[in-house]
N, C-alpha and C positions, 0 to 999 in steps of 0.2 A: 504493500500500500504506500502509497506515492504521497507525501507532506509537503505545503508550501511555508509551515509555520516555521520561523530562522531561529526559535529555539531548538530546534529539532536537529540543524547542522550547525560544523565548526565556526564559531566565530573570535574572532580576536576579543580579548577586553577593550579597546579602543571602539570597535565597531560595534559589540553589544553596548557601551556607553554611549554610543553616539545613536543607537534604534532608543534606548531607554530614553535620552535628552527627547528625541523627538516627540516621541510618545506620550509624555506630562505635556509637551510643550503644546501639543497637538488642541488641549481642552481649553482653552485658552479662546475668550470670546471679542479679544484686542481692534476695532476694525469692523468690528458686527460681521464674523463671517459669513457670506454664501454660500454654501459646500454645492460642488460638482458633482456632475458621474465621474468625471476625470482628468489627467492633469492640464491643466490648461497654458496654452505656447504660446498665443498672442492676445491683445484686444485693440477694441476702437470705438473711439464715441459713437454712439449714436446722433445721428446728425439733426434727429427729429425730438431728440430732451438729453441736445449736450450736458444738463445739469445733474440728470438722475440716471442714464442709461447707455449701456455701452453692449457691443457685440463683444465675444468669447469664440476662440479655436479653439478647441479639445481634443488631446491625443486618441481617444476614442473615435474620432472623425468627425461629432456634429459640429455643427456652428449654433450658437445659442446666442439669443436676442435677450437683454435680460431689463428689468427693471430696479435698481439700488434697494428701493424701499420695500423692495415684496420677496418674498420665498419662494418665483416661481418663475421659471421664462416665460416670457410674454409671448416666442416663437421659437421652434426649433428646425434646425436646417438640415436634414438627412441626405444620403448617399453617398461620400468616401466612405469607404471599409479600412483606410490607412488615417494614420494622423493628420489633420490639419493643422498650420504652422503658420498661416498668416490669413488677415480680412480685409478688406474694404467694403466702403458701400457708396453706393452713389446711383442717380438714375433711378433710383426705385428698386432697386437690386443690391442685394450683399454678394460678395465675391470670396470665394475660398480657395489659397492654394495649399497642397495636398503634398505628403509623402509620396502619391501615389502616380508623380510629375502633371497633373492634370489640377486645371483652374474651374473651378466651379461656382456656378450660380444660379438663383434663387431671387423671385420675388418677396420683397420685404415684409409685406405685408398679408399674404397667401401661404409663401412657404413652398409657391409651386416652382420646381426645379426649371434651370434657363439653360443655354447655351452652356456647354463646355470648349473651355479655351486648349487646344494638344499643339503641343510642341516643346515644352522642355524636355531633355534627356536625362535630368536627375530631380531630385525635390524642389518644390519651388516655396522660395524661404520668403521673397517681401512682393508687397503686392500695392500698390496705389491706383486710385478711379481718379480721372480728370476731365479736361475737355485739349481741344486743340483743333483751332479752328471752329468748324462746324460740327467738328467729331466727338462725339464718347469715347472716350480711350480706356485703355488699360495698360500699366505697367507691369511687369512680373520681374524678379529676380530668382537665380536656383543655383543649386550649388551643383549646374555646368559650368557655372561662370558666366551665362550671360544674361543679360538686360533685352526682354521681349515687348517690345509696344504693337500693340494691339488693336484693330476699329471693332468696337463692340458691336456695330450693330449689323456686322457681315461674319463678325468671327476672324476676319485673316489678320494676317500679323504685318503691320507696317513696317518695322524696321526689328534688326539684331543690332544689340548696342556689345561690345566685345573688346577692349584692350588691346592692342595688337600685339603687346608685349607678354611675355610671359609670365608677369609676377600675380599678375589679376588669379584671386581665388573665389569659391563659392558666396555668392552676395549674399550679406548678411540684413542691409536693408537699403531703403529708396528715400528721397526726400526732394521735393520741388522747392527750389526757391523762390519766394514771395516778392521778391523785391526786383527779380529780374526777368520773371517771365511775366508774357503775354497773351495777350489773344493764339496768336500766331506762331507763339515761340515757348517753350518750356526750357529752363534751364535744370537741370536735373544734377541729381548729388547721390552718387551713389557709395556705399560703404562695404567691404567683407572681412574674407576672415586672413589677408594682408592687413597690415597697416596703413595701407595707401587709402585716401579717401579723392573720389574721382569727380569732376562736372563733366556735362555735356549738354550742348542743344540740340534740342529734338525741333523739329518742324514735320509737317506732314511728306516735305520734296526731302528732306533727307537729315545727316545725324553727322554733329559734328563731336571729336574730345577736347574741352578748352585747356589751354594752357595755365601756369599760374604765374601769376610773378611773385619773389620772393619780397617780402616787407621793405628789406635791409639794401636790397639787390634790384632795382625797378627794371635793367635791364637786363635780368637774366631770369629766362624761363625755368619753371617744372614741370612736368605733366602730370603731378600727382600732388595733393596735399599731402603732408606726412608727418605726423605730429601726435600721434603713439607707436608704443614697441611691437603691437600685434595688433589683433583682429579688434577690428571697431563693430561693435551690435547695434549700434542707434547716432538716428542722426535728428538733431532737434532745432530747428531754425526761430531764433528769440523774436517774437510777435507782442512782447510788451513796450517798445521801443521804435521807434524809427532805424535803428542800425541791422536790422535781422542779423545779428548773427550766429553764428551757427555752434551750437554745444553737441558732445560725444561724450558717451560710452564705449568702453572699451573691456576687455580683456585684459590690458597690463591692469588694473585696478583704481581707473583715473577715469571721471567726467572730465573734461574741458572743453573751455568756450572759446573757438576761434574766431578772432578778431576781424571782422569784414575790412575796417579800413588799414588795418594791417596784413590785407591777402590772407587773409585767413591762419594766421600765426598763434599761437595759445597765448591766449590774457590771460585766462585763470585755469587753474586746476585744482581739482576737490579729489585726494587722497581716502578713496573708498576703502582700499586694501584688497578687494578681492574682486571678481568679474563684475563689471557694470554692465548688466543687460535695460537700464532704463534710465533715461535722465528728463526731467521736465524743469522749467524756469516759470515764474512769477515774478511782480516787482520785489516782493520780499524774501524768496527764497529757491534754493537749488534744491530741488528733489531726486535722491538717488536710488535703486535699491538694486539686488544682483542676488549672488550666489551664495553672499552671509546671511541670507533670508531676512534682511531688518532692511527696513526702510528708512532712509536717514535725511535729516529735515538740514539745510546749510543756508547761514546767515548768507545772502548774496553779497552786500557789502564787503561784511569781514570775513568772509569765504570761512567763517568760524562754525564747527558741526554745533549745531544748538538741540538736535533732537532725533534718537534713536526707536523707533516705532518696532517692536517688537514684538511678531503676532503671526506670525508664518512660521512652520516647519519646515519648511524646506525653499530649495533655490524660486526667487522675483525674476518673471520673465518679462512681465511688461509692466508698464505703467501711463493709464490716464487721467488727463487733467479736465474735472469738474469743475465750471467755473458757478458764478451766483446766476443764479435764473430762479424767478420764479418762488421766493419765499428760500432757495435752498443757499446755503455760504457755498465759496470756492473752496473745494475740496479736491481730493486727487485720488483713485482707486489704483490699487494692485493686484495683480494674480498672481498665479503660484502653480506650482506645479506638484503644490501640498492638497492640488482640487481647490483649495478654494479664492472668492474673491473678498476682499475685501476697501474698505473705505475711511479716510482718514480726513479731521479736521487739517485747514490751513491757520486758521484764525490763532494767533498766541496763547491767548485765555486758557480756548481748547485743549489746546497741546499742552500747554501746562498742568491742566487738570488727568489728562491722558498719560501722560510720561509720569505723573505720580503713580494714578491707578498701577503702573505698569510692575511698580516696587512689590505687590503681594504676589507671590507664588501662585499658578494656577493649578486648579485641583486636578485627580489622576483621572481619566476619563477613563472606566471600568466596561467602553461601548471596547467591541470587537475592533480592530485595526481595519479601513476601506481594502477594497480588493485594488489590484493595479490595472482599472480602470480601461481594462480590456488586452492590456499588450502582455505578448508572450513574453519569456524571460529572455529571447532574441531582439525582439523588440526594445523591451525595454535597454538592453545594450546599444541598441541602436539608438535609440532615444540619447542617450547618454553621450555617446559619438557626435550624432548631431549637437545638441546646446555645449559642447565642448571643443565642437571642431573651430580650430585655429590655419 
């Protein structure tokens, strides 16, 4: 008779103490958990109550439409049988790319399954909806390495965006710049699991790589931004300001914000320590959280960590910002690949009262440990593989 329970096999004292840590830490109501069926790889506001509502990918394959204040999805998005790993929505349609190299979609508000996007050759990891021109587009990234644009409403693929050099690896995410695209023109930003962080314009007649200039150096080109030691997971363009500039997450264990009018060169850096898979900015603070499973709150000013949110078991893979709408404060939600979501004040007071709370011990939860939310024990290695691929 076959056992999945890990008291049953070898384990080191390290890793029984680190299942035990999890385990107490698991009952822990920090954030008003949501619990999943399973672990969840990305999210995105909901475009239709950016203040309460966001879409969820789930390693189990669905996409789940959810509401903040409720216990229940409001929609659920069926048919991958592999993981989903990124969403967008736009057009009246949510979009999902899949383990299973295929982009999927779904009316938003029916649930009735749309067009399938085919053409990556490996998983497709970041995904963005736009316009260009007259067009619905579609961005895709996958760790073939290339950048797919898309006309939504024929299905074919306008252009391959590709490196021609060889350092380019599996794209980790996408980001349009605010400040410089167009009607007619998208400047695009793309990141992976290199160091290098890459632009390009997209136009419908064709696709160019810009160059950069260096800050220091006005006359001397790069073709890459390059301003961590490894793989960059997020790219964040600062929308409180006039200057958009651009903040990372990375894998050396570093947010930073690169400086637009210094060619994009690092002003600041926030010293995480371990994988940043999420960064968000406000006027008052730097929001980070990763693979230490805490969410950490940083004075923007004094770049000083003022508050550690402690409420997840296991590794932060994404992070959205809820701003005030509608009776609700600006707040900022997390997922986890603990299953669940959670939501966090911005407001001082809050957090002040929050980060006390956090000093009692939470009780042992005596409920059975969740199952692994559909994936084999191959899977789940592979899962691992993936949010670790550098």
């Amino acid at each position: 008779m076959e056992s999945s329970n890990p008291d049953n096999f070898f384990e080191t004292d390290a890793s029984q103490a680190q299942r035990e840590r999890k385990a107490l830490k698991s009952s822990n109501k920090h954030g008003n958990p949501l619990p999943m069926k399973s672990k969840i790889l990305a999210a995105v506001a909901d475009p239709a109550a950016p203040a309460s509502g966001i879409f969820v990918a789930e390693s189990a394959g669905p996409v789940r439409r959810l509401a903040l204040d409720t216990s229940e999805p409001k929609q659920t998005y069926r048919g991958p049988n592999a993981p989903t790993t990124c969403v967008a929505v736009g057009g009246g349609n949510v979009y999902a790319g899949s383990w299973d190299k295929e982009i999927w979609s779904w009316d938003v508000e029916t649930g009735r399954p749309g067009r399938k996007f085919s053409g990556h050759s490996d998983f497709v990891k970041t995904l963005l909806y736009t316009t260009l021109g007259d067009k619905e587009i579609l961005i895709s990234g996958g760790a073939d390495k290339k950048i797919l644009v898309w006309d939504i409403a024929t299905g074919k693929r306008i252009h391959t965006l590709q490196d021609p050099s060889t350092t380019m690896m599996a794209l980790q995410h996408l980001a349009i710049d605010p400040l410089l695209t167009s009607k007619d023109e998208i400047i695009l930003v793309s990141a992976s699991s290199d160091p290098h962080i890459r632009r390009w314009r997209v136009t419908l007649d064709g696709i160019e790589q810009l160059a950069e200039a260096f800050h220091d150096r006005p006359d001397t080109e790069r073709l890459t931004i390059r301003e961590h030691e490894t793989s960059v997971y997020r790219l964040h363009f600062d929308l409180t300001d006039d200057s958009a500039d651009l903040w990372t997450a990375s894998a050396d264990g570093t947010a930073k914000c690169l400086s637009r009018a210094r060619n994009f060169a690092t002003e600041d850096t926030f010293e995480h320590k371990d994988y940043v898979r999420g960064v968000i900015v406000t006027e008052a603070w730097v929001v980070t959280a990763g693979r230490d499973e805490n969410v950490k709150v940083w004075d923007r000013a004094s770049g000083r960590l003022q508050y550690t949110l402690e409420g997840h078991y296991e590794e932060v893979t994404d992070l959205v910002f809820l701003p005030a709408a509608n009776g609700l404060p600006e707040r900022v939600c997390s997922v986890s690949i603990d299953r669940t979501v959670r939501t966090w004040p911005l407001a001082k007071k809050e957090l002040d009262v929050l980060v006390e709370q956090m000093k009692t011990p939470p009780e042992e939860d005596e409920t059975k440990e969740q199952g692994n939310g559909g994936l084999t024990a191959e899977e789940e290695a592979e899962l691992a593989e993936l949010m670790d691929s550098d």
